[in-house]
C-alpha positions in Angstrom: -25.9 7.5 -19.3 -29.7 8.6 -19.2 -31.2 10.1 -16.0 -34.5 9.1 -15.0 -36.4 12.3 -16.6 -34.4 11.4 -19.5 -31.3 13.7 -19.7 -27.1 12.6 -19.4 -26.5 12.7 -16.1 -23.2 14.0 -15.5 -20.0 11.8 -14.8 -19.5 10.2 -11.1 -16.7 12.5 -10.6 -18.7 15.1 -10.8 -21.3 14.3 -8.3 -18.3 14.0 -5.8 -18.7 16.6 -3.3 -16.0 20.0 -4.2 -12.6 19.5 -3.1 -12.8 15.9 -2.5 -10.2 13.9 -2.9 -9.5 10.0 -2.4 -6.6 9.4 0.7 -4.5 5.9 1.3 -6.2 3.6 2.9 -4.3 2.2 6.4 -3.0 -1.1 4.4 -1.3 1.1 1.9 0.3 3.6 4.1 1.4 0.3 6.3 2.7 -1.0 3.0 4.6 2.0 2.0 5.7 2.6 5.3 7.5 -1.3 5.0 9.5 -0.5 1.7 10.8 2.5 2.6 12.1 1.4 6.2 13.6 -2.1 4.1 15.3 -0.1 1.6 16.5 2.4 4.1 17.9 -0.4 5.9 19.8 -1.9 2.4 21.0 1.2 1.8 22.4 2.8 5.3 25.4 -0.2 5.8 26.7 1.5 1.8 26.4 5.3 3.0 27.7 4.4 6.1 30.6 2.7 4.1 31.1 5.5 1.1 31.3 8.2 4.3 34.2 6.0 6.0 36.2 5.7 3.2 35.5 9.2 1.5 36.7 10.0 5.8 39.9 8.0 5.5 40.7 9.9 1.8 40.7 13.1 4.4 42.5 11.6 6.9 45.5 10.4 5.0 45.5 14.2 3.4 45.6 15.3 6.8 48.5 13.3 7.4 50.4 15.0 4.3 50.2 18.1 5.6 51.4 17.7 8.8 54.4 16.0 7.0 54.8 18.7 4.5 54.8 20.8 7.6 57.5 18.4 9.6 59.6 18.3 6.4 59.8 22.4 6.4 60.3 22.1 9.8 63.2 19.5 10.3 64.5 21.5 7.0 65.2 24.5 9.0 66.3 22.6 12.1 69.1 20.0 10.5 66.7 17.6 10.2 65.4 17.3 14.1 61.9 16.9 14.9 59.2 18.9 17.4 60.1 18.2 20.4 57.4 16.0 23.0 58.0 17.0 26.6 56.7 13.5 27.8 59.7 11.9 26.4 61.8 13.8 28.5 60.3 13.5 31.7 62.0 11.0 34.3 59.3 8.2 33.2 58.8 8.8 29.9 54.4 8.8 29.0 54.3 8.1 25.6 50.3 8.1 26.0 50.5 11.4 25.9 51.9 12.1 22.1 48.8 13.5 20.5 49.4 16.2 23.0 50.0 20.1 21.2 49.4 22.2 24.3 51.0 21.7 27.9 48.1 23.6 29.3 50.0 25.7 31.8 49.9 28.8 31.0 50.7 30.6 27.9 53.3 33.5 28.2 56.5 32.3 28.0 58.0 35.9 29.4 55.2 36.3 32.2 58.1 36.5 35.4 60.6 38.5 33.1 58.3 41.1 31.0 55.5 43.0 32.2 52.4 42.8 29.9 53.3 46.1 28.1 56.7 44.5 27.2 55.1 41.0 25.5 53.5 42.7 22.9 56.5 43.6 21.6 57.8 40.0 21.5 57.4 38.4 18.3 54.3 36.5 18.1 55.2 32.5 18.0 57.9 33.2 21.2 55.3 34.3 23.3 54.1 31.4 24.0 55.8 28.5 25.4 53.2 25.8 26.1 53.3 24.4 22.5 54.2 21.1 22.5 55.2 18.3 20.1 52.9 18.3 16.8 52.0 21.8 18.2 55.0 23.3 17.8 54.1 23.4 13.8 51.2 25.3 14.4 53.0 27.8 16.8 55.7 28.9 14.3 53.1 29.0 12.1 54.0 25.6 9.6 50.6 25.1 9.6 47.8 28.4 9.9 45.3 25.8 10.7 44.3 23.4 13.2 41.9 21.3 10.8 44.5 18.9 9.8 44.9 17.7 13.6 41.4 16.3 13.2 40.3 12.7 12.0 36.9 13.4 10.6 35.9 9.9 11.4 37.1 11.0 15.2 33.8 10.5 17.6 35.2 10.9 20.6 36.9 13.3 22.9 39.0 16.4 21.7 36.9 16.7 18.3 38.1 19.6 16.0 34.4 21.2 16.9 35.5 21.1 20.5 38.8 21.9 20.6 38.7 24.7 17.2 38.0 27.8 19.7 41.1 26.9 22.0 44.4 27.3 19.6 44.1 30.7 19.6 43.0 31.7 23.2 46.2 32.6 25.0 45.0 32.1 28.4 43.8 28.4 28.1 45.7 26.2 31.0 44.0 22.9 30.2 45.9 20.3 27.8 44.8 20.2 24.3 45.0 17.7 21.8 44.9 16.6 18.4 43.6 13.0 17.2 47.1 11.8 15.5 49.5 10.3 17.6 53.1 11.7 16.9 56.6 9.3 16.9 58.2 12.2 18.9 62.1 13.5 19.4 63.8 10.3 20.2 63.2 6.6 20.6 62.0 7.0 24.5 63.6 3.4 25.1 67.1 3.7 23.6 67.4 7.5 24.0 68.4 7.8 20.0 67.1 11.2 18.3 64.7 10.6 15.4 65.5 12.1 12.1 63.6 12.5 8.9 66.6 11.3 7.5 65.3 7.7 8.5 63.0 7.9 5.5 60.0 5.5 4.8 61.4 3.2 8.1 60.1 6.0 10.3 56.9 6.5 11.4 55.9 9.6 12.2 52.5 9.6 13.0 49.0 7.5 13.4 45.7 7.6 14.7 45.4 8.2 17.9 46.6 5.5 20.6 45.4 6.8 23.9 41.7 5.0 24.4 39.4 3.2 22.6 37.5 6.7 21.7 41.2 8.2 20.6 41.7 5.0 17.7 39.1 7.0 15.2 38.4 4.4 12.7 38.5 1.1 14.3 39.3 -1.5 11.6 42.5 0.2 11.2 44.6 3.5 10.7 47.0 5.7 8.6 50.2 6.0 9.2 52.5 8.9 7.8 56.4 8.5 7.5 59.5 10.1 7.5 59.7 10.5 3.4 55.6 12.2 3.6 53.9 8.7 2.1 50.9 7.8 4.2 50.0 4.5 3.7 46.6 2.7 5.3 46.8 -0.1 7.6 43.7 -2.8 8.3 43.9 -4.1 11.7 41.1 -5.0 14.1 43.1 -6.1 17.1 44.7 -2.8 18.2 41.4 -1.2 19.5 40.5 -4.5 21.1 44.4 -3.9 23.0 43.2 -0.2 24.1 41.1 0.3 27.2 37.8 2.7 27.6 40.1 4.8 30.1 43.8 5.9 30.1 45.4 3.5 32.2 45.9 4.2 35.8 48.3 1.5 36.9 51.4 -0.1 35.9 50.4 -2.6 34.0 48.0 -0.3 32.0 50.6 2.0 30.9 53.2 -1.2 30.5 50.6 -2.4 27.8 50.0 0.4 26.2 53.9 1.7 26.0 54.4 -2.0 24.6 51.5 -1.7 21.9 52.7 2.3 21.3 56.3 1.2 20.7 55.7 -1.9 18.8 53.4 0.5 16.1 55.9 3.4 15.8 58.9 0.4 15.1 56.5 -1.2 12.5 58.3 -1.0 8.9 
């Protein structure tokens, strides 16, 4: 290309001012902006998806160590289970079986030995407030409280919440795990539960309690007396629980029904 004294003139890019260089316009960023918000949104039901079910995998593994831990356990104990203090109370609260810690205080030898004398008590009998599934985790069956927690779990008593309080002695709140546990005995009949009642017993499920306490919603797992765990699809049972714990009689009727009726499933 000939300038007007008759010399090349040098390429268009060159005349271009240094350091400039050519943006989006607004039409492209707004078209940009579109894909990437419609493929995000193609895309986010499938995570969401892969996460649950990658969740549930944890879960059930969960599950098998806590019945690895109930099998030792019964093993050592002629095949009895934890004991759940609500089943033994006058009206039995079965509500209350994802329950590990009483909450009311935590040396068992506070009005007999002075604080000198409990540190010579052996660790696990020094503290007394250890309660059903707990009781694995105080005679040390299980060294860690992760496998109390539903990773899918979004509401209360989260294993990010609740991590710091197994090991603080002086706790006198309640704690909890998110699996719901059969307990001792059949709080109806009054007949002791036994490992020994193989895959017909269920041992443990998601929790039962609230809405916020049934972790994955479009079902559960539920381990059993011969350590399977097995997954269960059902979309009613949160739809049976309530947002609260049930304060009257026909609240905790419904819910011991809809308790009962999952621990007697086969």
């Amino acid at each position: 290309m000939a300038c007007a004294n008759g010399t090349s003139c040098p390429p268009l890019q060159r005349l271009r001012p240094q350091g400039y260089r050519r943006g989006f316009s607004l039409l492209e960023l707004i078209v940009v902006i579109s894909i990437t918000s419609l493929l995000l949104g193609l895309l986010m039901p499938a995570l969401s998806s892969v996460r649950e079910n990658a969740n549930r995998v944890l879960c059930g593994s969960n599950q098998r160590q806590l019945g690895q831990a109930l099998t030792m356990y019964s093993g050592d104990r002629r095949n009895r289970l934890p004991v759940a203090s609500v089943l033994d109370l006058p009206v039995p609260d079965p509500s209350l079986l994802a329950r590990v810690r009483k909450g009311v205080g935590s040396l068992v030898s506070i009005n007999t030995y002075s604080y000198n004398d409990v540190r010579n008590i052996p660790i696990p009998l020094q503290d007394s407030t250890w309660d059903g599934l707990g009781e694995l985790y105080r005679l040390r069956y299980l060294d860690t409280p992760e496998p109390y927690y539903c990773p899918s779990h979004k509401g209360e008593h989260t294993l990010l919440e609740c991590s710091d309080l197994w090991d603080d002695p002086l706790v006198m709140d309640p704690l909890f795990g998110n699996y719901h546990y059969v307990g001792h005995k059949d709080w109806r009949t009054g007949r002791r539960r036994s490992l020994l009642q193989g895959r017909e017993l269920v041992l443990a499920t998601d929790g039962l309690r609230t809405k916020s306490d049934f972790s994955h919603g479009v079902g559960y797992n539920t381990l059993r007396g011969d350590g399977s765990v097995t997954w269960k699809d059902d979309v009613i049972v949160r739809t049976n629980l309530s947002y609260l714990p049930p304060s009257d009689v026909d609240g905790l009727r419904d819910l011991d029904d809809l308790i009962y009726e999952i621990f007697s499933s086969e």
